[in-house]
C-alpha positions as CSV (number, residue, x, y, z in Angstrom):
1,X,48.2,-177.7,60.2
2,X,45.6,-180.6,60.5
3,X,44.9,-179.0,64.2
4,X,43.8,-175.9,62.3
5,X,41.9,-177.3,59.5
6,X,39.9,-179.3,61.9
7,X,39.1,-176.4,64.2
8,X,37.9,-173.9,61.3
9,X,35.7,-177.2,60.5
10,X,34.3,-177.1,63.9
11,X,33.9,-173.4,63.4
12,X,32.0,-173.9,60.0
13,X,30.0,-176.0,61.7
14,X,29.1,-173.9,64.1
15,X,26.7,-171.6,61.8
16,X,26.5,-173.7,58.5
17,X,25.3,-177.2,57.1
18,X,26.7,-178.9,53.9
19,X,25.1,-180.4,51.3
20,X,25.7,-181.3,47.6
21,X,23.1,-179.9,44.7
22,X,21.2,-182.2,43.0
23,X,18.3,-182.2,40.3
24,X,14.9,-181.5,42.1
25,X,13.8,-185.1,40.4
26,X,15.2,-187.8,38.4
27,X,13.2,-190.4,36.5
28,X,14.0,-193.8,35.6
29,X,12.1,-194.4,32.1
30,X,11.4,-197.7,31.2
31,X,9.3,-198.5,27.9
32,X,5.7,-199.4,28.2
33,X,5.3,-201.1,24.7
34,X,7.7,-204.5,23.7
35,X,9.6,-204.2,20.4
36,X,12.9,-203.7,17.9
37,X,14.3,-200.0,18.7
38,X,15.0,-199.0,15.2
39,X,16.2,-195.1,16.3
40,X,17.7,-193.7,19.1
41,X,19.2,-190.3,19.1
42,X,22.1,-190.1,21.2
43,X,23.2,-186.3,20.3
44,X,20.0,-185.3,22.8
45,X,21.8,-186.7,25.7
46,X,22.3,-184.0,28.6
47,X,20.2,-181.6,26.5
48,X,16.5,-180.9,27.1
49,X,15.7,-181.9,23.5
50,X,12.5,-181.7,22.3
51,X,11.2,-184.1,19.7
52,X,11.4,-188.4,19.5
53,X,14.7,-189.1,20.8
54,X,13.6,-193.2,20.7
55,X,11.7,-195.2,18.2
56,X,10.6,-198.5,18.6
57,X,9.2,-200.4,15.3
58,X,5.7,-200.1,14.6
59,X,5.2,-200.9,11.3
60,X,2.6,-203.8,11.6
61,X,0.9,-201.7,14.2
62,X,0.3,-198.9,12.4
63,X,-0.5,-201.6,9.1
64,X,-3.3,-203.2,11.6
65,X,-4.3,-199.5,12.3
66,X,-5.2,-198.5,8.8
67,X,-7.5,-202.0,8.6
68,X,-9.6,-201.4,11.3
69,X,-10.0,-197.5,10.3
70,X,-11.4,-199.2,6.9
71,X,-13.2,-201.8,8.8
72,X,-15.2,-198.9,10.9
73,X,-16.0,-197.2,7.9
74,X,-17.6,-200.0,6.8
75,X,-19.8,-201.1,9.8
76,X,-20.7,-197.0,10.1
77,X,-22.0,-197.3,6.8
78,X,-24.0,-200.9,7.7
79,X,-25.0,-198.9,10.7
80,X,-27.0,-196.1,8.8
81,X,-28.6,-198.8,6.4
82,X,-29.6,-200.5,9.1
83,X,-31.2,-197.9,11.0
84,X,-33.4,-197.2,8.0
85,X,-34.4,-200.8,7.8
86,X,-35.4,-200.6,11.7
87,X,-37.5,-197.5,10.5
88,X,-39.4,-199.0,7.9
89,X,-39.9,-202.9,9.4
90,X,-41.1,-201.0,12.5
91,X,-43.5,-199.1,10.4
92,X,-44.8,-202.1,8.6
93,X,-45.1,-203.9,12.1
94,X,-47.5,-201.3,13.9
95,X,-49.8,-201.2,9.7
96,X,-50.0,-205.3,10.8
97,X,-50.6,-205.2,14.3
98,X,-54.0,-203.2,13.9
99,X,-55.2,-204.5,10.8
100,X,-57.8,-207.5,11.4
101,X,-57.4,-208.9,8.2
102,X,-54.4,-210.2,8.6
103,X,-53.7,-213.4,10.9
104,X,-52.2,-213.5,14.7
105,X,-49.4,-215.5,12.5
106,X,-48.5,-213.2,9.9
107,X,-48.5,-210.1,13.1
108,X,-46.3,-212.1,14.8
109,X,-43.6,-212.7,11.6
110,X,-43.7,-208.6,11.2
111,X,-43.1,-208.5,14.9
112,X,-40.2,-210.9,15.0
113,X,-39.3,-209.8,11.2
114,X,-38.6,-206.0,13.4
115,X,-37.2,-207.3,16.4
116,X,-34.8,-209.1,14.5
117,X,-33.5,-206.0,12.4
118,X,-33.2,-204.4,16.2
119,X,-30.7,-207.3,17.2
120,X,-28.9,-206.4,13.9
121,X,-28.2,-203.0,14.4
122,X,-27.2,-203.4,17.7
123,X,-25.2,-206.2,17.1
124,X,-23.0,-203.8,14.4
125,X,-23.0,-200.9,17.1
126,X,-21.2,-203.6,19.5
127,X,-18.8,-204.3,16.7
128,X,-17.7,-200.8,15.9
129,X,-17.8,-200.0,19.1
130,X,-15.1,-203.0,19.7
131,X,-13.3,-201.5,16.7
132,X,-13.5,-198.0,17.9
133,X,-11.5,-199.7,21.1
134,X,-9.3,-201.3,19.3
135,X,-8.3,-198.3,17.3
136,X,-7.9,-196.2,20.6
137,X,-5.2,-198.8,21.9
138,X,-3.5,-199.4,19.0
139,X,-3.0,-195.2,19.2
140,X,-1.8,-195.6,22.1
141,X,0.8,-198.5,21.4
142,X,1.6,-196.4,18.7
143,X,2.5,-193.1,20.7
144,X,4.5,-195.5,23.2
145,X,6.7,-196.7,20.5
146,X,7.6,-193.1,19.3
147,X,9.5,-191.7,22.9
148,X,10.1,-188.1,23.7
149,X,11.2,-186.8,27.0
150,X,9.8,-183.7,29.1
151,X,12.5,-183.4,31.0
152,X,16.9,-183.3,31.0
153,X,18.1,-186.3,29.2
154,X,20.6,-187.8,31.1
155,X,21.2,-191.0,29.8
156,X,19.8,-193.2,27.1
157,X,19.8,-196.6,28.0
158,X,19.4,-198.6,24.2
159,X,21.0,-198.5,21.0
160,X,19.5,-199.1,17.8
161,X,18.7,-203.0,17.0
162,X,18.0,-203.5,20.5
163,X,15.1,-205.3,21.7
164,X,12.8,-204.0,24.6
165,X,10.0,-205.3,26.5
166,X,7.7,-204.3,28.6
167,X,9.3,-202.0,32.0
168,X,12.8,-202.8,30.2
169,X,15.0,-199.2,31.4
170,X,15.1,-197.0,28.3
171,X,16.5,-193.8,30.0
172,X,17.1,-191.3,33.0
173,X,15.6,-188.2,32.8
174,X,16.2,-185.3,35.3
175,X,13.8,-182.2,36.3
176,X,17.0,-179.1,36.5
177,X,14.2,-176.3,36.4
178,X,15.2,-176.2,40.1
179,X,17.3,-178.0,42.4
180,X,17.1,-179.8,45.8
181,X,19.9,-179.3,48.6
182,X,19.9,-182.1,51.4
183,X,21.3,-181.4,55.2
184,X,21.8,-182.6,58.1
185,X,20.1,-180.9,61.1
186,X,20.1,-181.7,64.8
187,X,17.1,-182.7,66.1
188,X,17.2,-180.1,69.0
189,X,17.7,-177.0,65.9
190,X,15.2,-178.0,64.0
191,X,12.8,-175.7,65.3
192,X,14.9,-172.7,65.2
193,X,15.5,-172.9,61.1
194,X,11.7,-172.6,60.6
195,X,10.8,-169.1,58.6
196,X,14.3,-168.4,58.4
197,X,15.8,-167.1,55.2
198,X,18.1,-169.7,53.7
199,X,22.3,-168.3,52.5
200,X,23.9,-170.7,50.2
201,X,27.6,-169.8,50.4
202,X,26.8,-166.8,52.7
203,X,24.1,-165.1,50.0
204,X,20.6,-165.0,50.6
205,X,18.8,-167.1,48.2
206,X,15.6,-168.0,46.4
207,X,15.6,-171.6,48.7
208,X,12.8,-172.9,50.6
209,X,12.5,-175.8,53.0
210,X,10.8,-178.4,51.3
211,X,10.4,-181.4,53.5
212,X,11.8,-181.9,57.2
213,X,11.8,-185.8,57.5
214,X,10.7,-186.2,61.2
215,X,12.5,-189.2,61.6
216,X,16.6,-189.3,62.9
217,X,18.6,-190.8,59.9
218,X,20.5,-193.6,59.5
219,X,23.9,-191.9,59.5
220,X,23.3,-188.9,61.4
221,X,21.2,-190.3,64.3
222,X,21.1,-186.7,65.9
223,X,20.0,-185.5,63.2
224,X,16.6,-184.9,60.9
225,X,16.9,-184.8,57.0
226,X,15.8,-181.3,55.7
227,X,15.5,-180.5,52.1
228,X,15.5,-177.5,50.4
229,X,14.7,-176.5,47.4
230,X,15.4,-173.3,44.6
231,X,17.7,-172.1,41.7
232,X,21.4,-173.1,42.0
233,X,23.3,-172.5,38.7
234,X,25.7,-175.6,39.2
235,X,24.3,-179.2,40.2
236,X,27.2,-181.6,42.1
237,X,28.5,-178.3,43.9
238,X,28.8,-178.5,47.8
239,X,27.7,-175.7,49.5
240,X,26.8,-174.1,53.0
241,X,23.6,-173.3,54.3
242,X,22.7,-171.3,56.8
243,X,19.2,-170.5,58.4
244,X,19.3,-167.2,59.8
């Protein structure tokens, strides 16, 4: 009996490659913000949920946020006062500078009197430029800490009341809108399974190759690694290819 298994193997061989089906990508998440996870919603585990599936506290952020938002107000509205004043100090400057009753003194005050409201207003356009800065990567911290996934979740890696820093792994996520098949070629067929249409399980299918790698693997010295890839409704199966 183990005489004929082994030779219909042989024969299978003979016009087919095996390979298991696996998600096209899988991502390992890890958070890009430090802080307490105060939500985490298991239920969206293998689903593709849509929404925050992980939130990490930002409370004091978002507090900060709100000051610097009233802050820039402010300094926008120091901004357009200021402007006027550079108007009118620059207007009395060029009355001076022409009139010869007045002294080379009392020129030169209106001079530095208007270069001085210039430093001003620049000085407050550095400042709520700093703040606009601020506010842009607080935002951003902010969006981190609220976590939603494009793709499959596979796994969620915290629980609520955890603590997570910077790179710590938060989840696996996979890409299932198509699927990647990995066999084993021999070098000297490779050649022969180019532009050929791809059977999985002895039907034509939507496959493509992907990537040959042109390098013998590990295992399989003989052989290069080819990759497929297409729409397979079951990932973990085994199944035969065939390029003919």
């Amino acid at each position: 009996m183990k005489k004929v298994y082994m030779s219909l193997l042989a024969s299978s061989l003979l016009f087919g490659y095996y390979g298991k089906v696996e998600p096209y990508q899988t991502y390992n998440i890890k958070s890009d913000v430090s802080g307490k996870v105060i939500e985490v919603n298991k239920s969206s585990e293998a689903t593709n949920y849509k929404g925050i599936v992980i939130k990490i506290d930002d409370y004091q952020n978002k507090v900060d946020l709100k000051n610097l938002k009233t802050q820039l107000k402010n300094f926008e509205i120091i901004k357009k006062s200021q402007k006027e004043i550079v108007k009118r100090k620059k207007r009395i400057y060029e009355i001076y500078k022409n009139l010869k009753t007045k002294s080379q003194i009392e020129k030169d005050n209106k001079f530095f009197d208007y270069q001085n409201s210039i430093i001003a207003l620049n000085q407050t356009e550095n400042t709520i430029s700093n703040l606009k800065a601020q506010i842009s990567k607080l935002e951003d911290t902010i969006s981190k800490k609220n976590i939603s996934f494009k793709n499959y979740i596979y796994e969620i890696k915290v629980n609520k009341g955890d603590f997570v820093n910077f790179a710590t792994p938060i989840a696996t996520t996979m890409d299932i809108s198509k699927v990647k098949i990995a066999v084993f070629v021999p070098i000297d067929k490779i050649d022969t399974i180019k532009n050929k249409k791809i059977y999985i399980n002895d039907k034509v299918s939507n496959f493509k190759i992907d990537k040959i790698y042109k390098v013998a693997d590990k295992k399989y010295v003989t052989s290069y690694k080819v990759e497929i890839i297409g729409k397979y409704p079951k990932i973990s199966d085994i199944v035969k290819v065939e390029f003919k």
